[in-house]
C-alpha positions in Angstrom: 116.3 225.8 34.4 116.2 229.0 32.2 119.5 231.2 31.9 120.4 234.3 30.9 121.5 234.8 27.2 124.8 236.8 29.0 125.3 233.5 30.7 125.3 231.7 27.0 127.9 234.3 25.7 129.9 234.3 28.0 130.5 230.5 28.0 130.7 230.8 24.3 133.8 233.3 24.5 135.8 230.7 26.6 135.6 227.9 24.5 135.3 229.4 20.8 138.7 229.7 20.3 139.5 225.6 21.1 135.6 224.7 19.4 137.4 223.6 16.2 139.5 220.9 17.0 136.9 219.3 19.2 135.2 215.7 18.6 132.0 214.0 20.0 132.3 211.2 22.2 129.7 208.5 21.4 128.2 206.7 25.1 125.7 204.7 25.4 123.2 203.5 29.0 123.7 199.9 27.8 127.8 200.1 28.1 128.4 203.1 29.6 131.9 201.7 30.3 133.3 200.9 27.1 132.2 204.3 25.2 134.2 205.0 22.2 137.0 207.2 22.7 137.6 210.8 21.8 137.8 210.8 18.0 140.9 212.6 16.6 142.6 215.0 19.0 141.7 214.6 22.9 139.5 216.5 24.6 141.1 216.0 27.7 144.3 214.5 29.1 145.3 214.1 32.5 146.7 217.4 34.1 149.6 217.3 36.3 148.8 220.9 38.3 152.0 222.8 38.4 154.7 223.5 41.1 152.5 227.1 42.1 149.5 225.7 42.4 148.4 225.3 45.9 146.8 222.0 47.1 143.7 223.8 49.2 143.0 221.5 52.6 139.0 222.6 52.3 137.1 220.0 51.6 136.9 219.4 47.8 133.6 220.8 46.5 132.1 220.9 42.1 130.1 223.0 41.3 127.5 221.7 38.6 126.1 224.5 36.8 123.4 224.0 33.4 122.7 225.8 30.8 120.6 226.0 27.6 121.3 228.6 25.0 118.6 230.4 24.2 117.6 229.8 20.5 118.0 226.1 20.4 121.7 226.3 20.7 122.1 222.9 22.5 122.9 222.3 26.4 126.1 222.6 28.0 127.5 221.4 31.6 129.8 223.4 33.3 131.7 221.5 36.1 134.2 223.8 38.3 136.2 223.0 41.5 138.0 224.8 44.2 140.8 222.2 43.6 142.4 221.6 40.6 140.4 218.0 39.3 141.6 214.6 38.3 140.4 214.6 34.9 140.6 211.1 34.1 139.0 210.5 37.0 135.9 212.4 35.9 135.6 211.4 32.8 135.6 207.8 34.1 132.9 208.8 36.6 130.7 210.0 33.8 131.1 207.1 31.9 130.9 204.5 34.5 127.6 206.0 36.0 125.6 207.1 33.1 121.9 205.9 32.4 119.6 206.9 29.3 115.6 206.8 29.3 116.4 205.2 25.7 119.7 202.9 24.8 119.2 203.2 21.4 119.9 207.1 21.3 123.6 207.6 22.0 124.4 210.5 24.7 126.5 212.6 22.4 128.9 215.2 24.0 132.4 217.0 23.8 134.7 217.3 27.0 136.2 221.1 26.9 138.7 221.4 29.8 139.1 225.2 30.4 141.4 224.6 33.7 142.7 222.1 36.0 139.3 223.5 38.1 137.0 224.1 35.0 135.1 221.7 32.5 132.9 222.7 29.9 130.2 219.4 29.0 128.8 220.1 25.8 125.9 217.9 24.7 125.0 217.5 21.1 121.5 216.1 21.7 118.3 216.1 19.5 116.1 218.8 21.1 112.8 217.7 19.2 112.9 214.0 20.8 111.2 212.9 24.4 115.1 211.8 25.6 116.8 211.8 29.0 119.7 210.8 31.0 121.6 210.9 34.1 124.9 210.7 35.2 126.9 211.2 38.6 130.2 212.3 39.7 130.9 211.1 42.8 133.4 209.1 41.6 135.4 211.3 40.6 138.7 213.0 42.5 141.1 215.8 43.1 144.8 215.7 41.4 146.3 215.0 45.4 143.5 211.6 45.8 140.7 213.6 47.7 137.0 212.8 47.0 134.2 215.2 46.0 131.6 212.6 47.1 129.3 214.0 49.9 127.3 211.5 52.8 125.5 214.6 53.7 124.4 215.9 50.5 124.6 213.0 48.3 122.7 214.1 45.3 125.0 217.5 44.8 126.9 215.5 42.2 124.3 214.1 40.1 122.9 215.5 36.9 119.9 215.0 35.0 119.4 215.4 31.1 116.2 216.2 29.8 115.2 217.1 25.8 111.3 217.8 25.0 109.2 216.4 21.9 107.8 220.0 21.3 104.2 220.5 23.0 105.0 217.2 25.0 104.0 214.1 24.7 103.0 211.0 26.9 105.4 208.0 26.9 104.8 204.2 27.9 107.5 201.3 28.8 107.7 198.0 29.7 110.0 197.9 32.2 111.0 194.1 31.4 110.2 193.9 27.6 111.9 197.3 27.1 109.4 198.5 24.4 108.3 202.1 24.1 105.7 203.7 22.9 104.8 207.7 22.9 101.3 209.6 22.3 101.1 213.1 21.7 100.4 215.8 24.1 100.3 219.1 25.6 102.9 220.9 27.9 101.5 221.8 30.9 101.8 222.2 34.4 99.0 220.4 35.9 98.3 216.6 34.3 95.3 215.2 36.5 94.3 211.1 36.0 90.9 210.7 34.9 88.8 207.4 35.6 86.3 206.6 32.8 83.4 204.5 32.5 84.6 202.7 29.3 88.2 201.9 29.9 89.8 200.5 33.1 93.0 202.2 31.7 92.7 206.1 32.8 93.0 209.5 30.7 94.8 212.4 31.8 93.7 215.8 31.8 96.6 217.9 30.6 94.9 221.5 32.0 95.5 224.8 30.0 95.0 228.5 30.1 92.5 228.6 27.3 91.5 224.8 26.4 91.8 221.5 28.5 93.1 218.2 26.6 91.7 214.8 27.9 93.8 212.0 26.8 93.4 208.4 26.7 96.5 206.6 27.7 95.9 203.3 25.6 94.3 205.1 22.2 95.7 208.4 22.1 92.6 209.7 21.4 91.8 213.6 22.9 89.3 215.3 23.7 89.3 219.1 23.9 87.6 220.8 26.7 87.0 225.0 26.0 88.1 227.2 29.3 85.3 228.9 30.5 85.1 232.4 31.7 87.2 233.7 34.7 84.6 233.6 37.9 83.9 236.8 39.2 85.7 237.3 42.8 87.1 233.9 42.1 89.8 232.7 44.6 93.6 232.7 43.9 95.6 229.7 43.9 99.0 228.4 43.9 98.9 225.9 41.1 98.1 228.2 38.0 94.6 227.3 36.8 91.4 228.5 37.3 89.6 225.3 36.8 89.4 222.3 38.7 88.2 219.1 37.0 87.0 216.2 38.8 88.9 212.8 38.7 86.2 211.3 36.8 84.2 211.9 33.7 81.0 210.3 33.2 80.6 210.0 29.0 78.4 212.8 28.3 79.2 214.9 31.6 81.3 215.8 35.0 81.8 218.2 37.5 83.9 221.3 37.9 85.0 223.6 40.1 85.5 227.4 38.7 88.1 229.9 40.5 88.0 227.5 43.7 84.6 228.5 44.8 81.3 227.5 42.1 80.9 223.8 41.7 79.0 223.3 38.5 77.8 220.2 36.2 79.2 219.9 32.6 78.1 218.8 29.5 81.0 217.2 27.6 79.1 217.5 24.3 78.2 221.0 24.1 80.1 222.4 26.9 77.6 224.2 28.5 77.7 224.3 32.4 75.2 224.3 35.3 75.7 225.6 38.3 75.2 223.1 41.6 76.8 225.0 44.5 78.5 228.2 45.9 81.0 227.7 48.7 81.9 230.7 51.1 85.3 229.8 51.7 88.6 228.7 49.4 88.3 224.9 47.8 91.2 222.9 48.4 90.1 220.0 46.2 87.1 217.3 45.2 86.7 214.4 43.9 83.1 212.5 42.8 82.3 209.2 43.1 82.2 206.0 40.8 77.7 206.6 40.2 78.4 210.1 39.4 75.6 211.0 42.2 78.2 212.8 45.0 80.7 215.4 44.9 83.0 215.3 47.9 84.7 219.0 48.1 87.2 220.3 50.6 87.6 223.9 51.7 89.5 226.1 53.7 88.6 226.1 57.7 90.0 229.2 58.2 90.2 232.9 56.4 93.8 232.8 56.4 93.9 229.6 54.3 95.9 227.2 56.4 96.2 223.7 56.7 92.8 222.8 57.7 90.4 221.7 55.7 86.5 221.1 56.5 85.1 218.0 54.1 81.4 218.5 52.3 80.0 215.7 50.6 77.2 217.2 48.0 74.4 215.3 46.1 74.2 215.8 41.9 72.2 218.9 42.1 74.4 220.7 44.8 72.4 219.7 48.3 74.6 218.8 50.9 74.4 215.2 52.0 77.3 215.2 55.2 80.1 217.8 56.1 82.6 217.8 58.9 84.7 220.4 60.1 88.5 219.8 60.1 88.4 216.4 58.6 91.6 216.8 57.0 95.0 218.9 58.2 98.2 219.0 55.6 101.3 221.2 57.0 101.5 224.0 54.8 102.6 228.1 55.2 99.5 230.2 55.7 97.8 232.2 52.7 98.8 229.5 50.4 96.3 227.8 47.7 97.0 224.2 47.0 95.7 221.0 45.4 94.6 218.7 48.2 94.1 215.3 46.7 91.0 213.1 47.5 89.1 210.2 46.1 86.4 207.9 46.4 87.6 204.4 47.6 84.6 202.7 46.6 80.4 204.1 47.4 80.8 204.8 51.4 84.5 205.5 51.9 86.5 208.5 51.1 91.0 208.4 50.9 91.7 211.9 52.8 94.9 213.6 52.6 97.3 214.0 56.0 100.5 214.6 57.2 102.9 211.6 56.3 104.9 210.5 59.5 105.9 207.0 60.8 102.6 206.2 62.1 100.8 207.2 58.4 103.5 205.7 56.1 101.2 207.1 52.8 99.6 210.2 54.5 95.9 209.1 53.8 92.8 208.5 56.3 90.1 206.3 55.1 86.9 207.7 55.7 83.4 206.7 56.3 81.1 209.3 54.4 78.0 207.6 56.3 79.4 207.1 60.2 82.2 209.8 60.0 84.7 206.8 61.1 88.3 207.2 60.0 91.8 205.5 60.1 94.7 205.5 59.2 95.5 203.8 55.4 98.5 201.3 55.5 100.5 199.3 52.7 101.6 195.8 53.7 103.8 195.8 50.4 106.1 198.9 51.3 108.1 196.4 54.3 111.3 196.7 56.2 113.0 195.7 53.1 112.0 198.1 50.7 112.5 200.9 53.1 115.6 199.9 53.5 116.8 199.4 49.7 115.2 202.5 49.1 116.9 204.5 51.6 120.3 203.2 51.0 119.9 203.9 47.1 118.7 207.1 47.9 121.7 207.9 50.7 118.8 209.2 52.4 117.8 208.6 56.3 114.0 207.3 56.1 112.0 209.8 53.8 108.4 208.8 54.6 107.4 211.7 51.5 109.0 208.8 49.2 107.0 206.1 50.3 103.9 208.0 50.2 104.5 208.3 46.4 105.6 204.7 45.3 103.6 203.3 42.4 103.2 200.0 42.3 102.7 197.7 39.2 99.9 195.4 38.9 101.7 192.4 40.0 103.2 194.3 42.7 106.7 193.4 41.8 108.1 196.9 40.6 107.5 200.2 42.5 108.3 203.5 40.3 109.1 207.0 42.5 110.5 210.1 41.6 114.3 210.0 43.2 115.6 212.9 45.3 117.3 213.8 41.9 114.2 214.7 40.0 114.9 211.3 38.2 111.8 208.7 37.7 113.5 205.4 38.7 112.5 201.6 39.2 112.8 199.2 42.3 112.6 195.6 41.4 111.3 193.8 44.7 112.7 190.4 43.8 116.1 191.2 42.4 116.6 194.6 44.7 118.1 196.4 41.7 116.9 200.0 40.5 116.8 201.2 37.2 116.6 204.6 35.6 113.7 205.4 33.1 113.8 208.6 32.5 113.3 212.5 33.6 110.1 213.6 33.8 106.2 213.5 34.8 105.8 210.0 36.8 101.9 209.0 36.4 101.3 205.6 36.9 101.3 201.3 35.6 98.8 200.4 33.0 96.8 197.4 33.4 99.5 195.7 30.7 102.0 196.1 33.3 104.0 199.3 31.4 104.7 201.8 32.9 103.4 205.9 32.1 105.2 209.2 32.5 105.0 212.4 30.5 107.4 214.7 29.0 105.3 218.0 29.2 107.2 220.9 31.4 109.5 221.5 33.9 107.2 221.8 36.9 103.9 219.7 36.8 101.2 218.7 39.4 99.7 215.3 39.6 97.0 215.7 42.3 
């Protein structure tokens, strides 16, 4: 979230004048409940309210505000109620429920009560590191015993953490040995996984305005990739670039698509491009297949660009091979360009987007390039059991978006998702726990069984 500098200056003047006597409290993921306490003069005691304050009978609501002064000032948390707060019992909650994406880096921060109603979190926190935490507040109370948890909106008390390594980076754990490691990368906000022939580990494509940077996840090694010129009468989009890359790159070539209409061939040695096909209405997405040899592409069915989508499978100089009209329909307001994924399962069968519901779990057809066949994808591993545990972590009713979007590691044991809090956490299958890794970018497992995720903007595609 960005903020005003008048925001900043404003939080400034409150608390300058009680900024001196202040002390950092040292936490930690690994014993969140046995943090040291405040060092010299408390930050905060508990505040009995006084005989004129009102007790309001509305339920108890915080309001959880961040900001980030503008400069490299830090981060700061401001907390306010419309009752006056127990403040021992919020201080406890934020102890007892914090999680760091690294246990080694202590969560450093100053309590500054303005009011019974108003807290000031200030986080001392180094801004050039890949670091992120999470804490919730649920826990916490009013001075007269009420509770500011919510059943109905039960994330409206968590808050996420987040620093950045500078022009981003790409990190890797194990989520059982613990051990980290982090590449070097680009901030962006569209990181696309690329197959290769050489490596069953992928790259990802971290896209740019002028230059591309193709990154292999095991050897850190990039590749840079020039923008081409804007396409004349090229389509607009939604997602912010005027290329679109296919999920595969062949050694020496690939294929593009360029302002979400000319498909063209490109050399990945001296970046020069040929052009294969011109399509007459908006592309929605395309992927090409394992040989290289066909391009599946997806366009718009109608003018107005809505959710249907007609599917044209293309030969390696730009013929058309097979196309079917509304093979694929994803809910979406009208006029609006997005990213429809696709891929090629193996040589005959294409994984189509759809709408998720209860009868298409993952929201993906599989279908038959040859025959035009189709149905519906399932996954035996995502049972009763997980959608339970999953739900009940998440306070959420049954959120088929979720399930869609678990990845799973390559013994199956572990499924990553992105939480309903922005937070990238982990459900162990065996021991039905969930741990937090971080905020971020969720890609995917490696074939070593740790797991990927990238620290490279605030709003990032995958497809």
């Amino acid at each position: 979230m960005r903020y005003m500098t008048a925001i900043v200056l404003a939080a400034a003047l409150l608390t300058g004048c009680q900024a001196a006597d202040k002390k950092a409290v040292d936490n930690s993921s690994s014993a969140p409940s046995t943090a040291s306490p405040t060092i010299g003069s408390p930050t905060a005691t508990s505040t009995t309210p006084s005989a004129s304050a009102s007790s309001s009978m509305e339920e108890p609501l915080l309001y959880i505000e961040q900001l980030k002064s503008i400069g490299g000032g830090g981060q700061l948390i401001q907390v306010k109620s419309n009752s006056d707060i127990d403040q021992n019992s919020l201080e406890q909650a934020l102890k007892n429920s914090l999680q760091t994406s690294d246990p080694e880096t202590g969560f450093r921060y100053t309590l500054e009560w303005e009011s019974p109603r108003f807290l000031q979190i200030r986080l001392h926190l180094d801004e050039s590191s890949a670091w992120s935490g999470t804490f919730n507040l649920d826990e916490a109370v009013t001075a007269d015993g009420r509770k500011y948890a919510s059943t109905e909106q039960p994330y409206r008390n968590s808050v996420v953490v987040r620093t950045q390594a500078g022009e981003g980076s790409l990190l890797f754990q194990g989520i059982t040995s613990g051990i980290r490691r982090v590449v070097p990368a680009w901030n962006t906000g569209w990181i696309k996984s690329i197959q290769t022939p050489k490596s069953v580990a992928p790259s990802y494509l971290f896209y740019g305005q002028e230059k591309h940077h193709l990154v292999h996840a095991l050897t850190g090694e990039a590749l840079e990739i020039p923008a081409f010129p804007e396409e004349k009468e090229a389509y607009g989009n939604d997602y912010g670039y005027q290329e679109m890359y296919s999920d595969r790159f062949y050694g020496d070539f690939t294929y593009m698509i360029s302002g979400n209409k000319t498909l063209y061939r490109v050399d990945l040695k001296d970046f020069t491009r040929m052009k294969l096909h011109v399509f007459d209405m908006p592309v929605y997405g395309m992927s090409s297949s394992a040989d290289g040899k066909r391009i599946a592409v997806l366009t718009a069915h109608d003018e107005f660009i809505g959710p249907g989508a007609d599917l044209a499978v293309l030969d390696q100089k730009g013929k058309i091979l097979h196309s079917r009209e509304n093979a694929v329909f994803l809910s979406h307001s009208d006029g609006f360009l997005f990213v429809y994924p696709l891929a090629w399962a193996d040589d005959s069968y294409l994984i189509l987007p759809a709408d998720r519901g209860e009868n298409n779990t993952l929201g993906q057809i599989r279908y038959n390039t040859g025959s035009g066949d189709s149905s519906v994808m399932q996954d035996q591993r995502i049972t009763v059991q997980v959608q339970q545990d999953i739900s009940e972590h998440e306070r959420q009713q049954r959120d088929d978006f979720l399930f869609a979007e678990l990845h799973w590691s390559p013994d199956n044991r572990f499924a990553a998702f992105k939480s309903g809090t922005g937070a990238i956490q982990v459900y162990d299958t065996q021991e039905r726990t969930f741990s937090f890794v971080a905020a971020g970018t969720l890609l995917d497992w490696m074939p070593d069984g740790t797991l990927a995720w990238a620290d490279a903007g605030d709003h990032v595609y995958t497809f």
